[in-house]
N, C-alpha and C positions, 0 to 999 in steps of 0.2 A: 504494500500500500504506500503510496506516495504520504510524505512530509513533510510541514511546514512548520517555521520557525515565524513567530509575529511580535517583532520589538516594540514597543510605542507606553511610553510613562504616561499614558491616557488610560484606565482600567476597563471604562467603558467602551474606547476603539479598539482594546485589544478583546473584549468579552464578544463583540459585534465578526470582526473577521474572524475571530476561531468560531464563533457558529457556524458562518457562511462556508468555511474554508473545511470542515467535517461535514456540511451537507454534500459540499462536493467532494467529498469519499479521500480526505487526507487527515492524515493524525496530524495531533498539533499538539507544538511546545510552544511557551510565552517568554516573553524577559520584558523587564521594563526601564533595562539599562544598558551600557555595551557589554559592561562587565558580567551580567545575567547572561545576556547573550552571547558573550564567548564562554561561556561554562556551558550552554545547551550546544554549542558547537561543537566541543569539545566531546559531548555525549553522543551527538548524533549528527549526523550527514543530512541538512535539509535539501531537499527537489525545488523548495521554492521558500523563499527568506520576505520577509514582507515586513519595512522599515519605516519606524518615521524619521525625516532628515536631521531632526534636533531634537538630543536624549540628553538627560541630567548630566551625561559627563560626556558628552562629544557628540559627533556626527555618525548618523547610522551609516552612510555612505562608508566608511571606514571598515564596516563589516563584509563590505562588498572587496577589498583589497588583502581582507586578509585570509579568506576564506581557502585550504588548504588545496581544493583541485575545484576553482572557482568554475570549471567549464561546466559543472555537474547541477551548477546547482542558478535556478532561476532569481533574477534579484530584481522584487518590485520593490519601488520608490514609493512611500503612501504620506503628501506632508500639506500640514496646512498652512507653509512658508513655500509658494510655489515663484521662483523666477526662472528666464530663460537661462542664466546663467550655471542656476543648480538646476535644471534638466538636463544641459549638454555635461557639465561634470558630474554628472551619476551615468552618463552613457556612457563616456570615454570612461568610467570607473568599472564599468562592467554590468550596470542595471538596465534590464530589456524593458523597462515602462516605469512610467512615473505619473499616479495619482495624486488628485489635490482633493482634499480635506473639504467638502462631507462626501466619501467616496460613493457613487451608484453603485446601488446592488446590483444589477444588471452587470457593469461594466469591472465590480471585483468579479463575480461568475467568471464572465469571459474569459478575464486575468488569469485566471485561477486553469480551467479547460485550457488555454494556450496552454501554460505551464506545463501540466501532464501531456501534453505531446512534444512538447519541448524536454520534457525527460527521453522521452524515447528518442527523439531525434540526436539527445547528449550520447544515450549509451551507442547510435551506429558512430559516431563519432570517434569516442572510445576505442570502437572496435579497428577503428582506421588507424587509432595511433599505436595498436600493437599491428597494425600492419608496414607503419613507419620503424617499427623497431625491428623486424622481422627483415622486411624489403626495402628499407631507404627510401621510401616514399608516402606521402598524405593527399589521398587524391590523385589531382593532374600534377601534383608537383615532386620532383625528384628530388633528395639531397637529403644529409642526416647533419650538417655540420651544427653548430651552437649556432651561428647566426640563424641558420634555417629553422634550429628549435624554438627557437623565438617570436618568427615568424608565422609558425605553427599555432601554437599559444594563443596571438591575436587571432588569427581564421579561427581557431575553435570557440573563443571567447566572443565574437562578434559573429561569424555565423548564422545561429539562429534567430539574431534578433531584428528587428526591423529597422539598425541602425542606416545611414550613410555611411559609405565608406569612402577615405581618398588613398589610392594608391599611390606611391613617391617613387620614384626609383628612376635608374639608368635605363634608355634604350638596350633593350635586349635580356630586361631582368626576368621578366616571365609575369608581366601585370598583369598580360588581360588571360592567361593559365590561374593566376591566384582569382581573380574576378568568377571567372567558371569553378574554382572548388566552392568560396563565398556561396553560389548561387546552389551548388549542388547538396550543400548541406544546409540548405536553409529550407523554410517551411514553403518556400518558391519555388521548389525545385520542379515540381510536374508541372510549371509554368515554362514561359520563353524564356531565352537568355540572348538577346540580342546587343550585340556589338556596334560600336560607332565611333570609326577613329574621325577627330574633329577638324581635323588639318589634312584629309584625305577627300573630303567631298568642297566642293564651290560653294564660296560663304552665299550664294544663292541659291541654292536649293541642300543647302540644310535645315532650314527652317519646316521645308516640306517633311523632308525625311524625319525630321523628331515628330514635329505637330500633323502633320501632314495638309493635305490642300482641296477644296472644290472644284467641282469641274468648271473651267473658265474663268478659274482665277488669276492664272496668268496664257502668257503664250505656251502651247502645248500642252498644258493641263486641258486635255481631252475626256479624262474620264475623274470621276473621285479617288482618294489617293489616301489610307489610313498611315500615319505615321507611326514610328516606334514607341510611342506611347500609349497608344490604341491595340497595336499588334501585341505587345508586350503588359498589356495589365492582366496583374496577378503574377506575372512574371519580373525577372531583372533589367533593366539596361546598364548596359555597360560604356563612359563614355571616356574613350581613351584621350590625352591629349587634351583636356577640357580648355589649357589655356589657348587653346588654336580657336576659338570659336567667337566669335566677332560678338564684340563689343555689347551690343545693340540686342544682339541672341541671347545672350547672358541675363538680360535683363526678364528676356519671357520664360527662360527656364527657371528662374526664379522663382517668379509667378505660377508657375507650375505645380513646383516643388511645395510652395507656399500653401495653394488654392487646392492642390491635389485633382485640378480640373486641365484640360488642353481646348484650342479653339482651334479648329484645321484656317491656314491660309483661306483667305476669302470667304469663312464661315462665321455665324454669328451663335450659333447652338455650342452652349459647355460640355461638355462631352468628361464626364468624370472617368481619371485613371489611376488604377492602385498600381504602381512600381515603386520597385526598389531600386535607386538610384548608385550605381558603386564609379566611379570616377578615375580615372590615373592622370599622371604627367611624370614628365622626368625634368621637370625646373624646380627650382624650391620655390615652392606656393605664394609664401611670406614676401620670396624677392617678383616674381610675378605678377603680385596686388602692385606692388612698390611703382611695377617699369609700368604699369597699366594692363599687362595684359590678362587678371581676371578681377572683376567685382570684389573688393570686398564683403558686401554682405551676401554675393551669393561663395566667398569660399568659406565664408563660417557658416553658409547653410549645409554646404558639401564636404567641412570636413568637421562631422561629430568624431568618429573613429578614424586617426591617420594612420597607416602600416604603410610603412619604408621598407620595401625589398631590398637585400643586399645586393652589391656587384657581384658578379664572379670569383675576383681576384680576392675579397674578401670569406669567400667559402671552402677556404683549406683542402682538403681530400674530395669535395664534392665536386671538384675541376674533372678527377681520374674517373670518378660514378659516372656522370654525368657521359664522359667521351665513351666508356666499356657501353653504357644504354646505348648511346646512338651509334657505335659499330655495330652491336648484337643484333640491331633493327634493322642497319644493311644487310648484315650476311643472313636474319631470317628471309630478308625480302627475295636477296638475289642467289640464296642456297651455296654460298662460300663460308669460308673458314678462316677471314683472314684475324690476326691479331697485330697490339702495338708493341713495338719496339722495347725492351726498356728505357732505351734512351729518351725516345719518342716521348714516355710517361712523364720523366724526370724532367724534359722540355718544354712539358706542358704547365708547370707548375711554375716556368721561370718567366710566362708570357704574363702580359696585363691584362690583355683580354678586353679592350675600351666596348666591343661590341657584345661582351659579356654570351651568355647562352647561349645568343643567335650567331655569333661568331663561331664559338666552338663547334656548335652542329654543322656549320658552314662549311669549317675544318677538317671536323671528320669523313665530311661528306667527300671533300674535294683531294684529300689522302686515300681515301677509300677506291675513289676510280685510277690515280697514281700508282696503287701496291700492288704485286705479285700475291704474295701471301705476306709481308711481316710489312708493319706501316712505320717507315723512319718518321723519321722530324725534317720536316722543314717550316715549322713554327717560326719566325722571327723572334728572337727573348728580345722583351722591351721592358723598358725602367713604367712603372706605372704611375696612372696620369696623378697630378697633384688632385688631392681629396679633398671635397667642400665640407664645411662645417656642419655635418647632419647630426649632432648630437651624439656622434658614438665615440669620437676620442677626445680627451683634453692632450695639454701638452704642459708637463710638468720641468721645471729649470733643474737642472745636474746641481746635485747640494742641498735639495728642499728635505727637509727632518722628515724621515719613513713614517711618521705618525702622519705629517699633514699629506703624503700619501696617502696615506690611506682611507682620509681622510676624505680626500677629493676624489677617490677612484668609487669610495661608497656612496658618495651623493651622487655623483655623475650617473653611476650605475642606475642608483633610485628614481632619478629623475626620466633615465631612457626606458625603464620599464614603466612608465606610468603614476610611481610612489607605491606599486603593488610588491609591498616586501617581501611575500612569498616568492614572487620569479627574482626578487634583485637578490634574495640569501642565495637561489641557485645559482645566477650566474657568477655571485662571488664567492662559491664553494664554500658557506658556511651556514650556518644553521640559523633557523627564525631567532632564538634568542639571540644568538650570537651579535646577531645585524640590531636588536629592538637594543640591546644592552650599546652598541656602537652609540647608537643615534643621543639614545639618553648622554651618555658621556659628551657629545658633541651638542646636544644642547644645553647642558650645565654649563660648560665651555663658554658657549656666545652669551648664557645670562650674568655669566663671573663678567664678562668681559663689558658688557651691557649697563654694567651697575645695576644696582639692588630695586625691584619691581616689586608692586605691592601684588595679595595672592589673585585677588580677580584678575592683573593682568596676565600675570603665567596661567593662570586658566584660560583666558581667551585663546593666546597665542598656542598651546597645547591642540586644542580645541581646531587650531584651524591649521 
């Protein structure tokens, strides 16, 4: 039987959803604090966690970061302190929906039936990631390295829910591969998954293709003409290259996005669409709003959840998986035997790879028609290009005390995973306490240093 966990120092909202939440067929535990609610966590594994935003001693959202294999478990937001700003940080924190205070019975129900098919949809999920441990892969996508775990992580964490997603990455990283796993583990999946690179069709007849057109609304619009919005509700689009898309366009996808309605070219009828909108570019967003080439408010409509693909040259051993798949795929195709070199291997790992994935496959394609049987090298090794500032390295001076190392490799860490200190103790090889007992040390630290606060204000600043 499904479980629920319902936090809220209100007795009456918490007596209210545990009726509702065991009419529809789940056991329920209460807390009415964090600290209540990390002791029922502790006992039990909830399917669906149901929080108010502000509890006697912090932020329920907080319960959503620490939660031990957060992909398992549903997190509804339930607050009578509703802004836009804590909706989109309860999304990028891992909560699939967020109620405002007096919640509809109707619309907990719903909440509640999503949830239990979002259980089952967690455990195929599950079942993909011991096929990632078995076979090197999750989905459409190949690679086992720790960047790739990570990457992992977010698709399973965002997945299910009705978030937006913005893809970031190099040309060649495998966006609109990750875009189709997004769409195939989602509750969208028996829907469309259509694609739309933005800088591949004529800023005149894109408008058609997303919204689509009337018949006689321009020259050659002969017949009516449904666009990807229409074609694809209930289903995904995917729109690659967002910042290619003129100006002006921006504005009515907006509107869209906003309205959840489309108007076809030369139509005056609203025409309502349910998509799930997942997005890519290989610019940084931030410096794209800057030069003008996408809207500000439509990129904080498009990017609730951001996932950064790695390069290539960043994926260690996944260089050599990656090439042995796309040989294995030749010699299945063409009924040969051929293999690489070892040098050829060792070769491969000394390249940069600027075209990343699609390069590689390019490579082995065009070695593959080259070799007898044994595939040398003729890779060029190239110095790899200078790295933009995406948040994954800092750069530390020769001489700085191993403390404030450590120091700044653990914030940095925290900050690239979200502030979710279950995945930043993994990637810094040590344990949740380990990392909770750092942070305390480094905030005693900045209030020694800070001069002496009175107590409500280190509650506050705790707190947030």
């Amino acid at each position: 039987m499904a479980h629920a966990l319902i936090v809220d120092d209100d007795t009456d909202v918490v007596d209210w959803l545990q009726e509702v939440a065991r009419m529809e067929g789940f056991t329920v535990a209460r807390a009415h604090s964090l600290r209540d609610a990390r002791i029922e966590l502790g006992r039990q594994r909830p399917d669906v966690l149901l929080t108010d935003l502000r509890l006697p001693d912090g932020e329920g959202i907080e319960l959503a970061r620490e939660l031990e294999k957060p992909e398992t478990t549903e997190v509804i937001i339930v607050t009578g302190h509703a802004t836009v700003d804590s909706a989109v940080a309860a999304l990028r924190a891992g909560a699939s929906d967020y109620l405002v205070k007096p919640a509809d019975l109707e619309r907990v129900q719903a909440v509640l039936r999503h949830a239990k098919k979002t259980c089952a949809l967690q455990q195929e999920i599950g079942e993909l990631r011991e096929e990632l441990r078995r076979l090197g892969r999750f989905g459409r996508i190949l690679g086992s390295s720790p960047r790739m775990q990570v990457l992992y992580d977010q698709l399973t964490r965002v997945a299910p829910t009705s978030a937006t997603v913005m893809l970031i990455g190099e040309s060649g990283t495998g966006k609109e591969l990750a875009a189709q796993t997004i769409h195939e583990l989602s509750r969208r999946r028996e829907g469309a998954f259509l694609p739309l690179n933005c800088g591949a069709v004529a800023p005149q007849l894109i408008e058609s293709e997303l919204f689509g057109h009337e018949r006689g609304s321009f020259t050659g619009a002969d017949r009516q003409h449904k666009g990807f919005f229409e074609r694809a509700n209930g289903g995904t689009i995917f729109l690659d290259e967002i910042t290619e898309m003129p100006m002006e366009l921006q504005v009515k996808l907006l509107r869209v996005l906003e309205t959840g309605t489309v108007t076809r070219v030369g139509g005056t009828q609203q025409i309502a669409s349910d998509v799930r909108v997942i997005c890519a570019t290989n610019r940084e967003p931030e410096k794209a709003v800057t030069d003008g080439k996408l809207r500000e408010d439509l990129y904080h409509r498009l990017n609730v959840f951001p996932i950064r693909l790695p390069p290539l040259r960043e994926r260690g051993a996944d260089i050599e998986q990656l090439a042995q798949f796309f040989l294995d795929e030749l010699n299945r195709v063409e009924g040969t035997h051929k293999t690489f070199s070892r040098d050829a291997l060792v070769r491969l790992y000394q390249h940069s790879w600027p075209g990343n994935v699609r390069e590689l496959r390019n490579y082995v394609q065009r070695s593959f028609i080259m070799a007898d049987e044994i595939i040398e090298c003729d890779v060029a090794v190239t110095d790899s290009p200078p790295k933009t500032d995406d948040g994954t390295t800092i750069t530390i001076r020769v001489g700085t005390p191993l403390e404030e190392v450590e120091r700044r490799v653990t914030m940095a860490t925290l900050a690239y995973c979200g502030h979710v200190k279950r995945k930043a103790a993994e990637i810094l090889g040590v344990s949740l306490k380990t990392l909770y007992n750092r942070l305390e040390t480094y905030n005693g630290k900045e209030a020694a240093a800070a001069g002496p606060k009175d107590e409500s204000s280190t509650m506050h600043d705790d707190v947030r």
